[in-house]
C-alpha positions in Angstrom: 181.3 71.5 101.4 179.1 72.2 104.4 179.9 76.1 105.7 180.5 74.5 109.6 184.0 73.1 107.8 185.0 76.6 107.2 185.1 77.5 111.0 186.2 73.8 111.9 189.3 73.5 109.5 190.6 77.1 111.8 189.9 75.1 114.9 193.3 75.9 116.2 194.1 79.0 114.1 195.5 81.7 116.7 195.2 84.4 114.5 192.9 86.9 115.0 189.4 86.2 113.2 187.2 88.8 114.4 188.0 92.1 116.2 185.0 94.5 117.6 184.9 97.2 120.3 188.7 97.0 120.3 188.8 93.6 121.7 189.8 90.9 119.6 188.9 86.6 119.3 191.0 83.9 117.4 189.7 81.6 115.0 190.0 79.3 117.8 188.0 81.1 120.6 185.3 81.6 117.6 185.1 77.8 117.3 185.3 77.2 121.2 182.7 79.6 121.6 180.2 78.3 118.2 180.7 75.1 119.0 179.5 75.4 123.1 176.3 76.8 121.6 175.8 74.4 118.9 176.7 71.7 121.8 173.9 72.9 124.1 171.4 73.7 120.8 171.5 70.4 119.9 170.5 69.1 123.6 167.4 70.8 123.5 166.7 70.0 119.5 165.7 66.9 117.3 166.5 65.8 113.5 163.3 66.5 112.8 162.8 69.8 114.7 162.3 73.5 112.8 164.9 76.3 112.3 166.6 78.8 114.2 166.5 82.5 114.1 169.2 85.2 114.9 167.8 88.3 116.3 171.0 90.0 116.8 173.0 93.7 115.5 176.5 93.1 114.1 178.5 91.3 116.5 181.2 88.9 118.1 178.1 87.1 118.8 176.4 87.3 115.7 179.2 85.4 114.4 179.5 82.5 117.1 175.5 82.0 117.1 175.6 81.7 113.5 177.9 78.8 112.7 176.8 77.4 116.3 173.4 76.9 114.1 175.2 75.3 110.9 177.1 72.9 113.5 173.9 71.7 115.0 172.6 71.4 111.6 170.1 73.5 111.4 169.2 76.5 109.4 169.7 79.7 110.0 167.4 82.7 109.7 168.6 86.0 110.7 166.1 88.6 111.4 167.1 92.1 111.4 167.3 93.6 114.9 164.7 96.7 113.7 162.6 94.5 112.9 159.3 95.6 114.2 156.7 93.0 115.7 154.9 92.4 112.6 157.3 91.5 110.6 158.9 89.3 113.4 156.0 87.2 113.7 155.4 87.2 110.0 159.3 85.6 109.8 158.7 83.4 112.7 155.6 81.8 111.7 156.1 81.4 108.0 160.0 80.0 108.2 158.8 77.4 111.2 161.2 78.9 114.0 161.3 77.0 117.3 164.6 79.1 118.1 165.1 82.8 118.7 168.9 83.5 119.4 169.5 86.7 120.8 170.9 88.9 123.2 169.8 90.3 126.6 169.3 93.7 125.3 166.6 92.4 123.1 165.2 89.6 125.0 162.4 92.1 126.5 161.5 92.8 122.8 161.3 88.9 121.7 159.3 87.9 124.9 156.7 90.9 124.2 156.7 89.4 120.0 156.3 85.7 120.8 153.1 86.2 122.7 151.6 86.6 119.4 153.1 83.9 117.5 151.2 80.8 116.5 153.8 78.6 117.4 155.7 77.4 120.6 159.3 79.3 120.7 161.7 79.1 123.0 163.9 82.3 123.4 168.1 81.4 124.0 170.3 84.3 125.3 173.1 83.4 123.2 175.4 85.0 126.2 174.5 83.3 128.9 172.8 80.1 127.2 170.1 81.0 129.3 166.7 79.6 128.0 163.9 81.9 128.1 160.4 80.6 128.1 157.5 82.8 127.5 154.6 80.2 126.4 153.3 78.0 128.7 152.7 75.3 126.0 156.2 73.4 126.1 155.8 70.1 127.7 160.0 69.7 127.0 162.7 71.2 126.2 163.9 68.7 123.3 161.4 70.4 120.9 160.0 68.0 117.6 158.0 68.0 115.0 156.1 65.5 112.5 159.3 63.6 110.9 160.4 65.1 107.3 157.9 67.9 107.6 161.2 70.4 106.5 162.7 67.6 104.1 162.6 70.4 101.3 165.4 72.3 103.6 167.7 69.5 103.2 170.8 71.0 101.9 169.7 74.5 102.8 172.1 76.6 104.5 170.3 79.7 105.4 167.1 81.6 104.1 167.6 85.1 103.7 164.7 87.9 103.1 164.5 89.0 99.8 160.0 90.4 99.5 156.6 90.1 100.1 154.4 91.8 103.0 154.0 90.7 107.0 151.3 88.5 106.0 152.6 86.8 102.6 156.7 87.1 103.2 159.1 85.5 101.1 162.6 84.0 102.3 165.3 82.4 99.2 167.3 79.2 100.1 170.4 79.5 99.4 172.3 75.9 100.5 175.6 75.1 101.0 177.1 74.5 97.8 175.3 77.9 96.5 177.4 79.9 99.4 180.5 77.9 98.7 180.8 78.5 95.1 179.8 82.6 95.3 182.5 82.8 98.2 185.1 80.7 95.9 183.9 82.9 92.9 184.6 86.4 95.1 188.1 85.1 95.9 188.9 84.5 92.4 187.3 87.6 91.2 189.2 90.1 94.1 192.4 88.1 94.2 191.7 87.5 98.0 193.6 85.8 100.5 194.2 85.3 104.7 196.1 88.3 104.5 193.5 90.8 104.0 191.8 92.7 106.5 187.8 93.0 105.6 185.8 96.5 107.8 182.0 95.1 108.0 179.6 97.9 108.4 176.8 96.5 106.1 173.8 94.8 108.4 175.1 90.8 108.7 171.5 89.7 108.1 172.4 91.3 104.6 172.6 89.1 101.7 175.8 91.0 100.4 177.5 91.3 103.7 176.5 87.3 104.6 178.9 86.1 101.6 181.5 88.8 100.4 182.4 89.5 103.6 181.8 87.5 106.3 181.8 83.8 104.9 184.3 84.5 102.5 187.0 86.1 104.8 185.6 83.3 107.8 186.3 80.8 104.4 190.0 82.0 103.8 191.2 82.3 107.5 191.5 86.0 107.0 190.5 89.0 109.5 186.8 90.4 110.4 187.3 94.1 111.8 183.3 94.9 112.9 182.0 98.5 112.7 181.2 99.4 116.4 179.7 102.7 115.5 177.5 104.6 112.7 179.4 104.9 109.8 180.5 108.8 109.6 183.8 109.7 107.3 185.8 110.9 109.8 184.8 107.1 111.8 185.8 105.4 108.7 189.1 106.7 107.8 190.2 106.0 111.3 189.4 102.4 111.3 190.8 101.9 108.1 194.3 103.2 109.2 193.9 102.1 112.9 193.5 98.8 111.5 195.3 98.7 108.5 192.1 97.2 106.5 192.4 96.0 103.0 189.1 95.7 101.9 185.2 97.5 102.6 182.1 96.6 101.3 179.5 99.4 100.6 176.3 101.0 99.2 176.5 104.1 97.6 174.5 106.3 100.1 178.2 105.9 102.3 180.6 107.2 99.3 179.1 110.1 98.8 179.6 111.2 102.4 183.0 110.6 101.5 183.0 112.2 98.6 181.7 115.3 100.8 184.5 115.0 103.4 187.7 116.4 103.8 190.6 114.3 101.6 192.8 112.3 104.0 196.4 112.0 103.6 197.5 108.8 102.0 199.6 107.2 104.3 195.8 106.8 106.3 194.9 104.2 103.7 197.4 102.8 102.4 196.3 99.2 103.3 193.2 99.6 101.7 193.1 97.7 98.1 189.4 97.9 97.9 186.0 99.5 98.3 183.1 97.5 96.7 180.1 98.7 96.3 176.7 98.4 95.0 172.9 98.0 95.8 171.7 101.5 94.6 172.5 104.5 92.5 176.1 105.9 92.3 175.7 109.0 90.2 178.7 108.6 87.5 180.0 112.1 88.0 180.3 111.5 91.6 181.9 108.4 91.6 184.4 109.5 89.0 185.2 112.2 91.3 186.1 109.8 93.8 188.2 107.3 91.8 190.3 110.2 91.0 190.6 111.7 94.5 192.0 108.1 96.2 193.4 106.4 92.5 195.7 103.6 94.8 192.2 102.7 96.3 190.3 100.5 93.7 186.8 100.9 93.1 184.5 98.0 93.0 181.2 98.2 91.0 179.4 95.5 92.0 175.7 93.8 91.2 173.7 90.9 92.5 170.7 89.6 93.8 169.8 87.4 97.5 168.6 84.7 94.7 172.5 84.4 93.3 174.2 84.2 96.9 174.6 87.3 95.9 176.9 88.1 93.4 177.1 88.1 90.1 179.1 91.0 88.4 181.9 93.0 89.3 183.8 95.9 87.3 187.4 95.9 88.4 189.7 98.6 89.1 191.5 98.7 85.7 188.2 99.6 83.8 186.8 101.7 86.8 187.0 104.7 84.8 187.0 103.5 81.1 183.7 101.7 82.0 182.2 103.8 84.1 178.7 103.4 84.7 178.8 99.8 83.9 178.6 97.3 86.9 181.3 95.0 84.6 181.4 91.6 83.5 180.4 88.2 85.8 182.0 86.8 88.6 183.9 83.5 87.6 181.9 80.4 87.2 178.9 82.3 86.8 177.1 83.1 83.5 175.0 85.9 82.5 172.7 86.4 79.5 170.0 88.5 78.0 166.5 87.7 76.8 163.3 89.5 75.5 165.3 92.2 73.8 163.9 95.2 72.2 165.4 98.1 70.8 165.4 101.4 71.7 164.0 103.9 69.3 167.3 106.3 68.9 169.3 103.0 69.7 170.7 100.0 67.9 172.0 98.5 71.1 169.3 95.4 72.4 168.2 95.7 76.4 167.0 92.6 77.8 166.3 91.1 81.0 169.3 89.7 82.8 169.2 86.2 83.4 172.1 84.3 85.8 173.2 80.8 86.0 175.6 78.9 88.3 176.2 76.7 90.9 175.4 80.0 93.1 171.5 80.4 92.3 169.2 80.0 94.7 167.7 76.5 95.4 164.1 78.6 95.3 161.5 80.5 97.6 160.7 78.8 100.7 157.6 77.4 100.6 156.7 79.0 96.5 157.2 76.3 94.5 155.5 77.6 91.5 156.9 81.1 92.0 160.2 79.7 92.1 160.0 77.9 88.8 158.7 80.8 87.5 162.1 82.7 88.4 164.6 79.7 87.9 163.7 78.1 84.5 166.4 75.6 83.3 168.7 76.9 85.4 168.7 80.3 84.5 167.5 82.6 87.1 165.7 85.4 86.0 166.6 88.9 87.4 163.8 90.8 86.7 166.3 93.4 86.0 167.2 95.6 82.6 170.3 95.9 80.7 172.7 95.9 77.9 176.1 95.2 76.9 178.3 97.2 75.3 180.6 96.4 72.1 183.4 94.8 74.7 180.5 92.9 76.8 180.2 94.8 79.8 177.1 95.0 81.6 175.1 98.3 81.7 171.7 98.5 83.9 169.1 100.3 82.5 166.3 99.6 84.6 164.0 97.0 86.9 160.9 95.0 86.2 160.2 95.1 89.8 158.9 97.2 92.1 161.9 97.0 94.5 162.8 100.2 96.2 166.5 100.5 96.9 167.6 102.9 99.6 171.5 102.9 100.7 171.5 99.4 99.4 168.4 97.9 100.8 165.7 96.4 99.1 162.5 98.1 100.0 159.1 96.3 98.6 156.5 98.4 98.4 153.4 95.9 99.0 154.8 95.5 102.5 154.4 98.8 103.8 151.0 98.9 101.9 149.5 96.7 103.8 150.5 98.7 107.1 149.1 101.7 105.6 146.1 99.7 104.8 145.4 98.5 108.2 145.3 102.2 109.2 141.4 103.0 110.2 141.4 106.7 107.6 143.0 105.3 104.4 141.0 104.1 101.4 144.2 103.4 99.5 147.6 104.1 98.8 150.6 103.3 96.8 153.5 103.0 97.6 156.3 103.8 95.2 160.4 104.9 95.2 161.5 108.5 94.7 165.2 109.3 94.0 167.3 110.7 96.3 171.1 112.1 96.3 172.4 110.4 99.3 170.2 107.3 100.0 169.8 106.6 95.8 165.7 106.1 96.4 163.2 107.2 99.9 160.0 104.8 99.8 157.2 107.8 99.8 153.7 106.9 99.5 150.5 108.2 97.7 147.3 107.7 100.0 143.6 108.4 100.0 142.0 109.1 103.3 138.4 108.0 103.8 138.2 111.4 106.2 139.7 113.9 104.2 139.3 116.4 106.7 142.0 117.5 108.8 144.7 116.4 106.4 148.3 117.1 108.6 146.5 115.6 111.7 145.9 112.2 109.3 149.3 112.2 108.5 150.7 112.8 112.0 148.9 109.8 112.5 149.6 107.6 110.0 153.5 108.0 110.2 152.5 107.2 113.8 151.0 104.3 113.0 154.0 103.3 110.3 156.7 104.3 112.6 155.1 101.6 115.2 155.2 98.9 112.9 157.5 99.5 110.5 161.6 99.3 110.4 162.7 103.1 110.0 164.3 102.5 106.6 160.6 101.4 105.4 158.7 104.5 106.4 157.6 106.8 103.9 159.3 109.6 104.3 156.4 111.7 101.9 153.2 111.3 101.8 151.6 112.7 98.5 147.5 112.9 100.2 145.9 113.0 96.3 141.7 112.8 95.7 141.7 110.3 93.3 144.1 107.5 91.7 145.0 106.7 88.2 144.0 102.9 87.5 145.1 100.2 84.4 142.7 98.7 82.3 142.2 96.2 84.4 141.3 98.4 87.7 145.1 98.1 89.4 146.0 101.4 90.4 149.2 102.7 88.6 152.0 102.6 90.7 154.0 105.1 89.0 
């Protein structure tokens, strides 16, 4: 199934589908609306022309624009709206965008970015429809390109940031059927259906927030309620009762503040089945705690990766507290393994690396061949992440190959904000590295060199500058460790940790 048929088969569904800023659209003004755009997208587009970008917050119109895309048969690339410039160009040029959907808020942003992309864009206000044209190159608006050079994007659906820094990013391809079967798989799993009620406060350019939430609730004909405003306790509880939701999707970083709020009366969330969560550290103690504090609420432990559409595990209520710690057992129709085990010293139990297979992993890295089938051999998808079972086969993690730095549930690569600090006139080097944190799980903080060692506050004054100017707030170190001299491998790396 393509994902345009799950918006087409609610056509002429009254019912509400999304509800924002206490106003509220049918499934059948959402399809009106996508299909509009998708109507004049593909006036101005060929078979053979590049992808289209969505450079928008959480919105009425995030949702329209996107399956406006899918219905022109294109594919989408959502690009978060804190992006900063270089990162915005580095997405641009590398995933061959000749489209920029966004909004007029943002257009002055875009038009100042394109300027220094290598490519023609053309800039749409998805409000209005309105094109905007900053480079002088475009002969036409019907923009093409050399016929089948994207013929590796055939059945591609969207391409969705998972690493790599501004000038060597990395985007996974996740197609159709990969979405299809995670969003069948969540149903099954959660015992979903178009009754419930889903509050969306996760970013929508988030892997975790692009299936379990919105496609699969878009998939079942059920109700979108979008966060208007920064998630505080106090915010939440309202919206939950105000809109009697049934289900919320989460990182940890957001249950501890309501672990450290007031209890609410029952009756305020009495609709709510669920809270999933996942994407960083829940300390145990703290999450037991709050199992025990709202027991008719049911706790979700969840783990995935952007490379399995994204999820993989889930530890349901009935073991919540019996297995706590664990992030449970996988999602139906996807399988989960171990490999390379070793054994712990004071520990019979074997840790390996978790490996995934399914119709829901990835069809690879956009434009890494040989990376990808170094991370999908025979089907299995290799994690690059620890764990164990126990004697009743539930998943524990113990760890992470990779360098990924996860703060309130998003991934954080260290090389990336590297190479900012690198193209900083004072610094010799620097690492960049996670440090644990209470609310957030980990804080990216960095260990640097200057060439000027002199005046040391003044060169960090003006390297968070610099970082803040170029950098999306949650990637800014928020230490920086100024050291002499750098421990180094064998081979001459510098050690991260």
């Amino acid at each position: 199934m393509h994902i345009k048929k799950l918006l087409e088969r609610q056509q002429d569904n009254n019912n509400t589908a999304v509800i924002i800023n206490n106003h509220s659209y049918s499934y059948k003004d959402l399809y009106d609306r996508a299909k509009t755009l998708s109507s004049f997208l593909s006036r101005i587009i060929s078979p053979s022309s590049g992808n289209i970008a969505l450079f928008l917050p959480n919105s009425y119109q995030y949702v329209y624009s996107y399956f406006a895309i899918t219905m022109a048969d294109k594919v989408i690339v959502p690009i978060s709206n804190e992006a900063k410039a270089p990162e915005i160009v580095a997405t641009v040029d590398y995933c061959d965008v000749d489209i920029i959907i966004t909004d007029s808020k943002h257009i002055p942003i875009i038009i100042e970015v394109i300027s220094k992309v290598s490519r023609p864009i053309l800039i749409i206000n998805g409000e209005t429809q309105e094109i905007i044209e900053p480079n002088d190159d475009y002969n036409s608006l019907h923009i093409t390109r050399e016929p089948n050079w994207n013929e590796d994007l055939f059945d591609v659906a969207i391409m969705l940031h998972t690493s790599g820094t501004t000038s060597n990013p990395k985007r996974v391809m996740l197609t159709h059927e990969n979405l299809i079967a995670n969003i069948k798989s969540n149903i099954c799993s959660l015992e979903l259906t178009s009754a419930d009620k889903v509050l969306i406060q996760l970013p929508m350019f988030f892997g975790y927030c692009n299936t379990a939430q919105l496609l699969t609730h878009i998939y079942l004909g059920a109700s979108i309620v979008i966060m208007d405003k920064i998630f505080t306790p106090n915010y939440f509880w309202r919206m939950v009762e105000r809109e009697r939701i049934t289900n919320f999707t989460t990182v940890p970083s957001c249950l501890l503040l309501l672990l450290e709020s007031r209890s609410v009366a029952e009756n305020q969330y009495a609709s709510l089945r669920y809270i999933c969560f996942g994407g960083g550290i829940m300390p145990f103690d703290q999450l037991k705690i709050l199992i025990e504090r709202y027991p008719s609420i049911g706790f979700v432990h969840t783990y995935g990766q952007t490379e399995a559409s994204p999820r993989i595990t889930c530890l349901l209520p009935p073991e919540s507290l019996v297995k706590l710690g664990s992030v449970g057992k996988p999602i139906p129709n996807v399988e989960l393994s171990l490999i390379n085990i070793t054994h712990t010293e004071d520990s019979k139990e074997g840790i390996g690396e978790l490996i995934v297979r399914g119709p829901n992993v990835m069809k690879g890295y956009y434009k890494r061949k040989e990376e990808t089938s170094r991370t999908v051999v025979n089907g299995w998808l290799h994690t690059g992440d620890l764990g164990k079972y126990d004697d009743e086969g539930f998943i524990y993690l113990v760890g992470r190959k990779k360098n990924i730095i996860i703060s309130s549930g998003i991934n954080i690569y260290p090389e990336e904000i590297e190479e900012i600090i690198m193209n900083f006139s004072n610094t010799e080097k620097v690492i960049v590295f996670g440090e644990a944190d209470d609310l957030f799980g980990e804080l990216p903080v960095a260990k640097i060199k200057f060439k000027n060692q002199e005046n040391e506050q003044e060169n960090i004054s003006l390297l968070k500058e610099h970082c803040q100017k170029l950098l999306s707030t949650v990637k800014v170190p928020k230490k920086f460790y100024v050291v002499s001299e750098f421990e180094q491998t064998l081979t001459g790396k510098l050690k991260r940790f």
